[in-house]
C-alpha positions as CSV (number, residue, x, y, z in Angstrom):
1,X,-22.3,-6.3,-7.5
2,X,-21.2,-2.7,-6.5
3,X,-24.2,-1.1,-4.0
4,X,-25.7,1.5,-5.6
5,X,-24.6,4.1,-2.7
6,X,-21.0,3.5,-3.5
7,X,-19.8,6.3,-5.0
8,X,-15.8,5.4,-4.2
9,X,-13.6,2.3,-4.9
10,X,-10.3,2.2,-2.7
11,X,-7.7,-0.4,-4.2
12,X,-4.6,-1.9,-1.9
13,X,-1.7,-1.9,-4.2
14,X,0.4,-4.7,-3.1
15,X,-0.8,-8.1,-3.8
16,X,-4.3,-6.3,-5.2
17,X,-3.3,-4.0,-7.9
18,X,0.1,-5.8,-8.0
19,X,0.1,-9.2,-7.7
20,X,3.5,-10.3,-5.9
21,X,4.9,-13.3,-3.0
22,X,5.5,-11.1,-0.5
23,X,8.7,-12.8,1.0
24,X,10.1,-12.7,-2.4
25,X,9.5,-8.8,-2.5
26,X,10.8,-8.2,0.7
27,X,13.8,-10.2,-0.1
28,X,14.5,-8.5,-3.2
29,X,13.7,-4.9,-1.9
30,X,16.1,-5.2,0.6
31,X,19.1,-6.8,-1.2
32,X,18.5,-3.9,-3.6
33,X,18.2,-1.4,-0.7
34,X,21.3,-3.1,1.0
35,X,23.1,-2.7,-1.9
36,X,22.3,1.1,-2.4
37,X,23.6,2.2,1.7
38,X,26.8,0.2,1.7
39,X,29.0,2.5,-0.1
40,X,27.7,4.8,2.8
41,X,29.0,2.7,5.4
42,X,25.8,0.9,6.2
43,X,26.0,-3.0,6.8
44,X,23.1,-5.1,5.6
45,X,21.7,-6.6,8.5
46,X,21.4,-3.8,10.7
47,X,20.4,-1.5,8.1
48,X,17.5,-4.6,7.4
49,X,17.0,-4.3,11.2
50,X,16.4,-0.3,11.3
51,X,13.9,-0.4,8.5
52,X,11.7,-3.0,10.3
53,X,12.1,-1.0,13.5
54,X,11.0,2.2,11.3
55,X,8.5,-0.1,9.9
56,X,6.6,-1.0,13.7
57,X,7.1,3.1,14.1
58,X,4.8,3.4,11.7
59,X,2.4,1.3,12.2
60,X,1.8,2.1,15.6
61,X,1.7,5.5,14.3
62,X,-0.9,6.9,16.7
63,X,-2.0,10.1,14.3
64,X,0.6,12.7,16.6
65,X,3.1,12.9,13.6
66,X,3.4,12.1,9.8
67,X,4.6,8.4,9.0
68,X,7.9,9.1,7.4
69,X,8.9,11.4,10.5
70,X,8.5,8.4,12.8
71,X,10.0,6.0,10.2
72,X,13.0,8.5,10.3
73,X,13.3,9.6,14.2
74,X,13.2,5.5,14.8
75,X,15.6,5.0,12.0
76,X,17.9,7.3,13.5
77,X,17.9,5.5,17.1
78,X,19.2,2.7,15.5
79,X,21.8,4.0,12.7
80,X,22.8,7.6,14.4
81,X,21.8,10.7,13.6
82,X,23.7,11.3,10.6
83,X,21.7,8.8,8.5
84,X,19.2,11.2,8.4
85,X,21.4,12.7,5.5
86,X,20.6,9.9,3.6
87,X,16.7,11.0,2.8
88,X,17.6,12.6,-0.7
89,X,19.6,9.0,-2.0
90,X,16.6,6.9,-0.3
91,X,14.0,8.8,-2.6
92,X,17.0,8.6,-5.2
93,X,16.3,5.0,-4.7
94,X,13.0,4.8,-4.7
95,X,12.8,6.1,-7.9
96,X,15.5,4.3,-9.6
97,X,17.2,1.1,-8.4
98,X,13.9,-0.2,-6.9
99,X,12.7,-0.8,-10.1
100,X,14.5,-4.2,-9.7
101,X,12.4,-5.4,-7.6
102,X,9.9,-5.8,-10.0
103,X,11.3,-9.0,-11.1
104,X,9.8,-10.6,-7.8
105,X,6.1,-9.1,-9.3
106,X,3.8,-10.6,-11.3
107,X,1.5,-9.1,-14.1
108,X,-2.0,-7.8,-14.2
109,X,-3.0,-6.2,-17.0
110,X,-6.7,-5.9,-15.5
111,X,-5.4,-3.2,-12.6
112,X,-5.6,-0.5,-15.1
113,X,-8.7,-1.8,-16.8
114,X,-10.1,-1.6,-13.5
115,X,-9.1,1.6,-12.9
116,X,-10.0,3.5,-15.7
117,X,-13.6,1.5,-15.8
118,X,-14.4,2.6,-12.7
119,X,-13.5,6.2,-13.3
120,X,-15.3,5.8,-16.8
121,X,-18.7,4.9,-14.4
122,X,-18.4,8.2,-12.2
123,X,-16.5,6.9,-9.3
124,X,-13.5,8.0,-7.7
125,X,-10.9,5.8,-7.3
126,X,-8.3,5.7,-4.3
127,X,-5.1,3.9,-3.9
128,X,-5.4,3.2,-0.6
129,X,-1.8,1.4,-0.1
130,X,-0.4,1.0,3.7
131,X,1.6,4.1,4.0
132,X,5.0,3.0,4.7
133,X,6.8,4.2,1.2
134,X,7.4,7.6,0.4
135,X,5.2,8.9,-2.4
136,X,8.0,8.4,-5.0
137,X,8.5,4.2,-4.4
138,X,4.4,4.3,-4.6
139,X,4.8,5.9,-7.6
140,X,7.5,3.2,-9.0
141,X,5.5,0.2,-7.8
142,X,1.9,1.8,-9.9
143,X,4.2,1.8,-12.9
144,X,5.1,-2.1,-12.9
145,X,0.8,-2.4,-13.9
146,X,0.9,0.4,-16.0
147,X,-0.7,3.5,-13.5
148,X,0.3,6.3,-11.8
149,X,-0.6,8.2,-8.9
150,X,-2.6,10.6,-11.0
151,X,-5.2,8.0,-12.4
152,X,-6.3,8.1,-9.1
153,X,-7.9,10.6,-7.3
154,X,-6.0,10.6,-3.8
155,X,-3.4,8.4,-2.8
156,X,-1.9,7.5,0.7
157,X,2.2,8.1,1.1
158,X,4.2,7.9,4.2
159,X,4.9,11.7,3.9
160,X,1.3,12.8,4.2
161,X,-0.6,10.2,6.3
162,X,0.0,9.8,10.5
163,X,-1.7,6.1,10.4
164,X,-1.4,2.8,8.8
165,X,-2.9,-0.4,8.2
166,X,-4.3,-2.8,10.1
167,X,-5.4,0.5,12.2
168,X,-9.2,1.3,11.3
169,X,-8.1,5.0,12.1
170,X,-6.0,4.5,8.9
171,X,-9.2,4.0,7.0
172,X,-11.0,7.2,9.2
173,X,-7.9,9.3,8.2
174,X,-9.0,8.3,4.0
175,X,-12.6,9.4,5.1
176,X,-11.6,12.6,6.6
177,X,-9.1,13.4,3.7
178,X,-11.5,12.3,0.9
179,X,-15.0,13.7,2.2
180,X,-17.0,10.3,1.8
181,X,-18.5,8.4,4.3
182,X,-17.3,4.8,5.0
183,X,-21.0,3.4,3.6
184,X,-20.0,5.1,0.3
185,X,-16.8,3.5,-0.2
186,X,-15.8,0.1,-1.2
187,X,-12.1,-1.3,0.0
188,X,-10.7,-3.7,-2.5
189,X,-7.8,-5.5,-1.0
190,X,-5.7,-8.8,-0.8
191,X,-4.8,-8.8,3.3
192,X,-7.3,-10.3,5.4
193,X,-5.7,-8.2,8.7
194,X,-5.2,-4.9,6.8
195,X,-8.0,-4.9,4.4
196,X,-10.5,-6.4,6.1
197,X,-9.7,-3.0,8.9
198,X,-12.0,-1.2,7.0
199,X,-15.1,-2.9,8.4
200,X,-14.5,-1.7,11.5
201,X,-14.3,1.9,9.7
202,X,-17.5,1.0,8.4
203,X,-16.4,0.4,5.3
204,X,-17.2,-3.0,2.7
205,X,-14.7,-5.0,1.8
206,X,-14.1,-7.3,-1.4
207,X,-11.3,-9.2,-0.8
208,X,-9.3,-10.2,-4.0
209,X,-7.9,-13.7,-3.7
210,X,-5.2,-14.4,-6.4
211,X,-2.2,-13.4,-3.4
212,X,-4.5,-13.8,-0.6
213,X,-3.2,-13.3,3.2
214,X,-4.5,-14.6,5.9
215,X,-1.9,-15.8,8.2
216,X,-4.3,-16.0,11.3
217,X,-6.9,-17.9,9.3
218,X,-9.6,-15.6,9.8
219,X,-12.8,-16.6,8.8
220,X,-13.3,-14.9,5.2
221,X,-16.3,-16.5,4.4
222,X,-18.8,-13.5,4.9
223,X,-17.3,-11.2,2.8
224,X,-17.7,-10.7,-1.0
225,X,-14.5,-12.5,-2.8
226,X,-12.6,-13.6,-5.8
227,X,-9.8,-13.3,-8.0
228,X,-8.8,-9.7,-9.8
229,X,-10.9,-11.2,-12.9
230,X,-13.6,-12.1,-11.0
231,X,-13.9,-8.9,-9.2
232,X,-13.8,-6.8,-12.6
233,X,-17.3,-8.7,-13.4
234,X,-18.8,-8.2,-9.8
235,X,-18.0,-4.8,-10.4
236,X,-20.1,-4.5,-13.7
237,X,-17.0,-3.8,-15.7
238,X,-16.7,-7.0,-18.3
């Protein structure tokens, strides 16, 4: 059950909230992202390429700038200066043709049970996704389980956080940004690398296991688990 000191629930989206294969995703995304650059010129592959380089820009994102500038300034390298151009049609994107992917997500209709039971008990609720999307395709991926950035009360985006998961200074930007300290707040999360980051924030961790990762088998077995239904009743919420 929640400690009583826990005043704050942070939820990862992907594979938490939003229960998805996260090959398929990827696959999809980019096919649909692919599909939306090549009238511009832009060939699949290294497109593909420049968003994964962008990608490992972010992540070793060391605080000194905001995520989407050094998703941008690496994308650039790779594709040329002008790409930059492209920003208004990527959020264009975000906010329309990426709603394809959805098809390569599955359902939960507990996320926003979850949610809005938590809020209902006094705490305050943070999507604490990695912040590699601009707020916009965070915004479009809440909407496949029926939220929205403003059910929750902060929310991490590429245009506003300088950090990013597996980082533990990810989860001390949260702190810093929210007021709370980490023995306050509870991570809920699906990625045993990224998620399981917080600890070494100071923050608990229950790990939801319905799309569980753990590709360096990590021993799990110490920290509080279960699927998305079982975590609603852990949680004192059914």
């Amino acid at each position: 059950m929640l400690d009583p000191q826990i005043t704050t629930v942070l939820f990862d989206l992907d594979g938490t909230l939003l229960p998805m294969e996260l090959e398929a995703f990827t696959k999809t995304y980019f096919g649909l992202l692919a599909k939306k650059a090549a009238p511009y010129g832009y060939e699949p592959e290294p497109l593909v390429a420049a968003v994964w380089k962008g990608t490992k820009a972010m992540v070793k994102n060391d605080g000194s700038k905001p995520n989407d500038q050094a998703f941008w300034d690496t994308f650039a390298q790779v594709l040329g200066e002008d790409v930059k151009k492209l920003r208004p049609e990527f959020d264009s994107f975000y906010a329309k043709e990426f709603h394809g992917a959805k098809a390569a997500c599955g359902e939960n209709p507990l996320a926003k049970r979850a949610v809005e039971g938590l809020k209902a008990k006094g705490y305050d609720v943070i999507l604490a996704t990695n912040p590699i999307f601009p707020l916009v395709g965070v915004r479009t991926r809440l909407s496949w389980v029926g939220l929205t950035p403003e059910d929750f009360s902060h929310v991490t985006a590429y245009e506003t956080y300088t950090t990013c998961k597996p980082n533990p200074a990810y989860y001390e930007e949260i702190l810093r940004n929210i007021g709370k300290r980490p023995e306050e707040c509870l991570m809920v999360g699906n990625d045993a690398q990224e998620d399981t980051a917080a600890l070494k924030a100071g923050i608990p961790v229950y790990l939801v296991t319905d799309c569980l990762l753990n590709s360096a088998g990590l021993d799990l077995s110490s920290i509080p688990q279960g699927s998305f239904s079982e975590f609603l009743h852990w949680a004192g919420l059914e």
